[in-house]
N, C-alpha and C positions, 0 to 999 in steps of 0.2 A: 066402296068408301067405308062403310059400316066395317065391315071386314078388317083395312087397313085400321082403323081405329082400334077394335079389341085388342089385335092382334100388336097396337103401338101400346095398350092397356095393359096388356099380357106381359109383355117385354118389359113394359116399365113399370109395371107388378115384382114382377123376377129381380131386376136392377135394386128395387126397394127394399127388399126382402135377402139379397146378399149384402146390401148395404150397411141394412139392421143385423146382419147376424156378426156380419166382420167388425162392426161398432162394438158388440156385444161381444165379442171375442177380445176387442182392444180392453175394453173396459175390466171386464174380468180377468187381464193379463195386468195391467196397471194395480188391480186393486190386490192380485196375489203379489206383485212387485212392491207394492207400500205395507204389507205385512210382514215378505222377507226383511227386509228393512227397520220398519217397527224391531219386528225380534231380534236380529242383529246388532241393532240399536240397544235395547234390555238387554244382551246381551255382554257388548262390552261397559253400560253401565254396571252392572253387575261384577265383573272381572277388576273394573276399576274398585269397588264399593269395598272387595276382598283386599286387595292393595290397600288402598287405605286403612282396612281395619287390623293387617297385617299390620303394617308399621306404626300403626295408633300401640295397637300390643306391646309390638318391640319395646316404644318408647315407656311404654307402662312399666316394663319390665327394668328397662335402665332406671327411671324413676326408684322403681322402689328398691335394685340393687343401692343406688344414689342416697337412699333413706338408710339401707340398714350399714353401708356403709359408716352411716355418721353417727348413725345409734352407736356403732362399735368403738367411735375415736371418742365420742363422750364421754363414754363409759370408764376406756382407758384413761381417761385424765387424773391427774388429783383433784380428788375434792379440795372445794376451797374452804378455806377455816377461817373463821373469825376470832379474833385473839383483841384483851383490852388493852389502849396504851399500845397500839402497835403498829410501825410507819408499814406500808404497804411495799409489798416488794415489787421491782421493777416485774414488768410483764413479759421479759423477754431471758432468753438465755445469756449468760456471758459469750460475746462475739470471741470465738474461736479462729486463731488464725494458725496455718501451718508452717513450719520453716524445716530448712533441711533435717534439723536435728528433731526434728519432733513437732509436737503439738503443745501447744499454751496457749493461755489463755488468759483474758485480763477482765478480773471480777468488780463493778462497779461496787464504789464504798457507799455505805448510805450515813446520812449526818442524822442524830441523834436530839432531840430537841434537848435545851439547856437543861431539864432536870426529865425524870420518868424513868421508863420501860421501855427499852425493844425488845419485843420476843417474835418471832417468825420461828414456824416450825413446816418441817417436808412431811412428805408420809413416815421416813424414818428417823429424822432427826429434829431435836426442836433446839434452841438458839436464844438463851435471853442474856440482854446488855444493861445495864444499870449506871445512869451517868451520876456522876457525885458532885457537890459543889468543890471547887478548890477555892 
């Protein structure tokens, strides 16, 4: 009976100890499985992080094409002038219409207060009208 006993001791020694090691194998198979992963993980955050910082660029880059863009239509404009005694001129072009024969165009008149100065001038031409009493 002694005998039977070590011998159920022994076995169930053996059972305990392949029990513990295949535990020990699951474990250290799980804990290199949440590492791959981890990394995988930093991984495509990192691939995402270039993506975004790629097209953050891009748009920096439209941005500042967008900037000097307008630097450049500023610049072409005419300066504006201050002139005294003088009605302001419309803010737009004469509305240009096309017909078969050609192009014309109809230049808005400006009215002139009952006595004064209008002078309006372009970059190349300047313009002064002098009203008189009758």
């Amino acid at each position: 009976m002694v005998n039977e006993i070590v011998l159920d001791g022994a076995a169930s020694e053996r059972e305990h100890r392949v029990w513990w090691v295949n535990t020990e194998d699951s474990l250290e198979n799980e804990r290199a499985d949440r590492r791959k992963a981890q990394k995988s993980h930093k991984e495509k955050e990192r691939e995402i992080d270039q993506e975004i910082m790629g097209l953050l660029w891009k748009q920096t880059q439209m941005l500042q094409t967008l900037m000097d863009l307008q630097v450049q239509q500023s610049r072409a404009r005419l300066p504006l002038q201050l002139t005294e005694n003088s009605i302001a001129a419309p803010p737009y072009l004469p509305a240009l219409s096309q017909h078969s024969r050609g192009i014309t165009g109809h230049i808005p008149t400006l009215t002139t207060p009952p006595w004064g100065t209008l002078k309006t001038t372009t970059a190349s031409h300047g313009l002064t009208c002098e009203s008189q009493d009758i």
